[in-house]
C-alpha positions in Angstrom: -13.5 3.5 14.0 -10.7 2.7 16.4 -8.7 -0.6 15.9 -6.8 -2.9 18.7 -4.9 -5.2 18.5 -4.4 -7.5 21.9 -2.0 -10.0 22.3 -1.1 -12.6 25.4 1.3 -15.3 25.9 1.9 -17.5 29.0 4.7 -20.4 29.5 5.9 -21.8 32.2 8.4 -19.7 33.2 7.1 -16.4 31.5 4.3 -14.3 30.7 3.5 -11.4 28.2 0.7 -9.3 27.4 0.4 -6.3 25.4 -2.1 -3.8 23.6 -1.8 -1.8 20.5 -4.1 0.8 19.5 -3.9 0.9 15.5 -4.9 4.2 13.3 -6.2 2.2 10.8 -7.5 -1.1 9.4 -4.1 -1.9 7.5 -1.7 -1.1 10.5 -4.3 -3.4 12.8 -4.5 -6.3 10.6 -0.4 -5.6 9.4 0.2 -5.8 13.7 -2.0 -8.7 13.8 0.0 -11.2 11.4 3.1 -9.9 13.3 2.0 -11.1 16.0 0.4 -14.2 14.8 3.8 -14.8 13.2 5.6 -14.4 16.6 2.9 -17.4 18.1 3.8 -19.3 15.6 7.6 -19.1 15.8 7.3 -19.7 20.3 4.1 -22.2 19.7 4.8 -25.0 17.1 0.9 -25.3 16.4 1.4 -28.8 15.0 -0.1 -31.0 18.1 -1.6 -28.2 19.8 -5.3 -26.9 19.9 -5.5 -23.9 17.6 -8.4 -21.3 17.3 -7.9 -20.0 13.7 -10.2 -16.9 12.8 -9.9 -13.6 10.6 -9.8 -11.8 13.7 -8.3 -14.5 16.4 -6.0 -16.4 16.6 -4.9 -18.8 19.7 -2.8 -21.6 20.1 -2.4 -23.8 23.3 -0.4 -26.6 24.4 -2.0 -27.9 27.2 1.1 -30.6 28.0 3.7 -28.2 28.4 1.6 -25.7 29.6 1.7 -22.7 26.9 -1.0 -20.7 25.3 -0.8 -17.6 23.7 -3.3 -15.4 21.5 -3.7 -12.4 18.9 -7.0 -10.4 18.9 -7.9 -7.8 16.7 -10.7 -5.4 17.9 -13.1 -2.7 15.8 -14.6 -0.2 18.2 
């Protein structure tokens, strides 16, 4: 089984996107909180809509115009 990890962030001013293909389950689900962690940290989630699933998480601030997202993917 093949593992991915997709990622996206959007503010104003800047925009980031990124996919990484994962050997296994662990490194998937390890790069997954990284980058959930890394939302977290740019996004304060308090006020915002978040989406907050095993394998998805999103956060958006629709006021100052910012979303971003963490995916993880089992092919």
């Amino acid at each position: 089984m093949k593992y991915r990890v997709v990622f996206e962030f959007q503010s104003e001013d800047s925009a980031m996107s990124d996919v990484y293909n994962c050997r296994d389950e662990q490194e998937a689900q390890d790069k997954f909180a990284e980058l959930q962690d890394s939302l977290v940290h740019a996004i304060d989630p308090a006020g915002c809509e978040v989406t907050d699933e095993p394998a998805h998480y999103c956060v958006i601030n629709r006021e100052a115009g910012i979303y971003g997202y963490v995916r993880l993917l089992a092919e």
